[in-house]
C-alpha positions in Angstrom: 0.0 0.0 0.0 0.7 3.7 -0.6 0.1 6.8 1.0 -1.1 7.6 4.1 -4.9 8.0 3.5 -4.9 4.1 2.2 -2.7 2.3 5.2 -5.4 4.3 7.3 -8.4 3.3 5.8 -6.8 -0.9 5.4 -6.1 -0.2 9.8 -9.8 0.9 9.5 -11.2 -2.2 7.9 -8.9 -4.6 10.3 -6.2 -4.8 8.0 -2.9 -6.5 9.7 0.2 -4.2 8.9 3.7 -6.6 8.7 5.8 -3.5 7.5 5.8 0.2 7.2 8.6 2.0 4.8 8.8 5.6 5.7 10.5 8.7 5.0 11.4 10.3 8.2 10.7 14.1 6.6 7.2 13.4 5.6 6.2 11.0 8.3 6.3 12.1 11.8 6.6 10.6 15.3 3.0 11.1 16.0 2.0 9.4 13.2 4.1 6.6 13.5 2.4 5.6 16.4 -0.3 4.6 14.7 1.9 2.0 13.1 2.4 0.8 16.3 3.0 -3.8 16.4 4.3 -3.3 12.9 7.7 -3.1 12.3 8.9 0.5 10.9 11.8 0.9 8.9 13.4 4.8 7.6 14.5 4.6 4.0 16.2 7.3 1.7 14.3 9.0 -0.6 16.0 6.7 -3.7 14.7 3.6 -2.4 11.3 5.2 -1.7 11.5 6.2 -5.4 12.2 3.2 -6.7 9.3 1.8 -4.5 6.7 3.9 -5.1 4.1 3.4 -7.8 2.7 6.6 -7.9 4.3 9.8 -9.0 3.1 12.1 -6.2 4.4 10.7 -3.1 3.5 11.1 1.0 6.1 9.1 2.0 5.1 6.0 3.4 4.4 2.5 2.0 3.2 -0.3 3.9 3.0 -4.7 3.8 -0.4 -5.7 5.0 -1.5 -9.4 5.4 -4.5 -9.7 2.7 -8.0 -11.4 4.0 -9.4 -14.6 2.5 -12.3 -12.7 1.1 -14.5 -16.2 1.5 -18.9 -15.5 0.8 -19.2 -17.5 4.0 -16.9 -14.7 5.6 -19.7 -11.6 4.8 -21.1 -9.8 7.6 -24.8 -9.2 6.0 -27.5 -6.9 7.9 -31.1 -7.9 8.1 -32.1 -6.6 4.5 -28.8 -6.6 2.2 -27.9 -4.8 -0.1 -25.1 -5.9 -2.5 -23.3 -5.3 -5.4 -22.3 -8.2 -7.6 -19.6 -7.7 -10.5 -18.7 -10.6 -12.8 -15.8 -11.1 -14.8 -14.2 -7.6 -14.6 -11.0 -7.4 -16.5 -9.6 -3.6 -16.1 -8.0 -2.6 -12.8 -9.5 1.1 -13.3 -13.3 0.0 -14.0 -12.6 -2.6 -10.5 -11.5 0.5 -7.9 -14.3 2.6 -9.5 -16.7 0.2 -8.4 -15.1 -0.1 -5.0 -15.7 3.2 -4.6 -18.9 3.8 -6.2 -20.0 0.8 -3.2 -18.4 2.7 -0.8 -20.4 6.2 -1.5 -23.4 3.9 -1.6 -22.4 2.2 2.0 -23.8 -1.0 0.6 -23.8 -4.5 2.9 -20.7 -5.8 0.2 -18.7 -6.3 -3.1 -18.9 -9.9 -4.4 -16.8 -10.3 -7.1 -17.5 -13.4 -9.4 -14.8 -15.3 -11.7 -12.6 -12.6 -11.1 -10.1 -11.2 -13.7 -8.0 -9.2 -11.9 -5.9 -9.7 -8.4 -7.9 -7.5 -5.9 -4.3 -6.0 -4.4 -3.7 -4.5 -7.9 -1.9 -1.2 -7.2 -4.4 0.1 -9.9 -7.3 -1.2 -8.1 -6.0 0.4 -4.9 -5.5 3.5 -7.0 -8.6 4.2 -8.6 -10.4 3.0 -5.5 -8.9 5.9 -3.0 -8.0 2.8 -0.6 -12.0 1.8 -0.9 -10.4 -2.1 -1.5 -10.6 -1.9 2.5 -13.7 0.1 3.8 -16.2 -2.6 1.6 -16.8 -5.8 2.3 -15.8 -8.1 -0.5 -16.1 -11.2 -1.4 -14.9 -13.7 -4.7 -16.2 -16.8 -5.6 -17.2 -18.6 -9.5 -20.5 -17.6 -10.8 -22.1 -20.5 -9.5 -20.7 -19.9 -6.3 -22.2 -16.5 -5.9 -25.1 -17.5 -7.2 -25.5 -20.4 -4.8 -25.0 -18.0 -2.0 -27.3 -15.5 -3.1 -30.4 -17.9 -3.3 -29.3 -19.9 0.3 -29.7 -16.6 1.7 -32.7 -15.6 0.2 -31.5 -12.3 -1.8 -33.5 -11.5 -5.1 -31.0 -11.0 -8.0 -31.7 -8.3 -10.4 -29.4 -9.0 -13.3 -28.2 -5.8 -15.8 -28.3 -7.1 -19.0 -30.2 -6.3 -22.8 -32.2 -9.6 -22.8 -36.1 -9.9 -20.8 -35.3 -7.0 -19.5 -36.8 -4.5 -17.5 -36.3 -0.7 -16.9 -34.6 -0.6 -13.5 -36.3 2.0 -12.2 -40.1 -0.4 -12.5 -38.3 -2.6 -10.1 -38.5 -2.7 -6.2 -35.4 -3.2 -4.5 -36.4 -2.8 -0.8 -35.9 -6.3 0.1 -32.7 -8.2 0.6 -31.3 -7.0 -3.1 -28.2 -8.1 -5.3 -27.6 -6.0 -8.1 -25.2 -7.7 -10.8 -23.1 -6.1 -13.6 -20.9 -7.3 -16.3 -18.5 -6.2 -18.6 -19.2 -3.9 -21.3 -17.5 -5.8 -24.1 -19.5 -9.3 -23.6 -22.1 -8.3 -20.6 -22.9 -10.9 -17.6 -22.8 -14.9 -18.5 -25.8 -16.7 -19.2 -25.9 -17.9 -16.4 -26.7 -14.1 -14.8 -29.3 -13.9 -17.4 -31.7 -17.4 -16.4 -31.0 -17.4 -12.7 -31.9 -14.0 -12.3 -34.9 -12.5 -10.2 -35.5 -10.1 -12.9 -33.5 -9.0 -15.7 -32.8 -5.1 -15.8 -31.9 -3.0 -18.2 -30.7 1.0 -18.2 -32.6 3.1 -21.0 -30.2 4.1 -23.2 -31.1 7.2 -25.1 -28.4 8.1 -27.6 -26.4 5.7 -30.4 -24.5 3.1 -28.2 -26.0 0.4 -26.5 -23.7 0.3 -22.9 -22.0 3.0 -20.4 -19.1 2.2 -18.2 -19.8 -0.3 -15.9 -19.3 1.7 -12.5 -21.8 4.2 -14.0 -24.1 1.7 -14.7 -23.4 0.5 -11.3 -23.7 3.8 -9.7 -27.2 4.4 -11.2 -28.6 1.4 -9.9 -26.9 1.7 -6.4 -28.2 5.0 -5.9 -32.1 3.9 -7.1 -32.1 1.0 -4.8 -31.1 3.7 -2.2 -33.7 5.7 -3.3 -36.1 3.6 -2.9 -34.9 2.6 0.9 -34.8 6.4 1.9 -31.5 6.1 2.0 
């Protein structure tokens, strides 16, 4: 990890720090405190350069041990609500939707057949750190699926075919909303297992918007619709 505002936020969501790499002019005793069971080792500024991913820089990178992220490890309230994203290849697409989830304060992120490795510095990037404030989970298609109906939560698939608008549909009850990529869209499997089929009006020449848009639209109706 990298930067202070993302080792915070991994401490936040019970992330165990192993190392911190630090800068001793931009990191102070105060905050090193905070780093406190891990060990903390000062390096020049040409390691730290040849460390860092990012081109701005705050100083301090840190080694966290990463969680299982198992479906039988989510923490669900009484009437979930959850975001499902299947197959989802670019880094940048994967942190957007972390952080769209996190705006949303949804129950969890399940990620089906995933394409990407969720520690991605990218993912971490794009996401402003939101990898660690959601809940998130990873599991095959039929694994999330599985899950979803053993716990009773309707699945409202985004997708062109037997669709709906989103907007006729009532998400007040335990709710999993499930997006795909915008090259080939969700699996078939999505598209017959499904609750209902929904589909986002689209009013101009192309057929499909970004994929956290999409997500963010149907987040935020579902919210809506809850009172939020």
């Amino acid at each position: 990890m990298e930067g202070k505002r993302e080792i915070e936020l991994a401490l936040k969501g019970g992330y165990e720090l192993e190392t911190v790499l630090f800068l001793p002019e931009f990191v102070s005793d105060k905050e090193l405190k905070k780093f406190s069971g891990s060990e903390c080792i000062e390096i020049t500024r040409e390691v730290y350069q040849k460390l860092a991913y990012r081109d701005t820089t705050e100083g301090v990178l840190a080694v966290a041990k990463s969680k299982k992220h198992r479906l039988t490890d989510l923490k669900l309230s009484e009437n979930p609500l959850l975001l499902v994203a299947e197959g989802i290849e670019k880094p940048g697409n994967l942190g957007a939707l972390l952080r769209t989830a996190d705006a949303a304060k949804i129950d969890a992120v399940i990620i089906a057949n995933p394409k990407s490795d969720l520690y991605n510095p990218n993912i971490i990037r794009s996401g402003v750190g939101c990898v660690f404030t959601n809940q998130i989970a990873v599991g095959s298609t039929d694994e999330v699926i599985s899950y979803l109906k053993s716990n009773k939560i309707a699945i409202f698939s985004a997708t062109l075919q037997n669709a709906n608008s989103y907007h006729l549909e009532n998400y007040t009850t335990p709710t999993a909303l499930v997006v795909g990529t915008e090259a080939t869209g969700l699996s078939e499997l999505w598209r017959t297992e499904s609750t209902q089929n929904i589909i986002i009006p689209m009013q101009g020449e192309i057929d499909s918007m970004n994929v956290s848009v999409a997500a963010a639209i149907l987040l935020f109706e579902a919210k809506r619709q809850r009172g939020f």
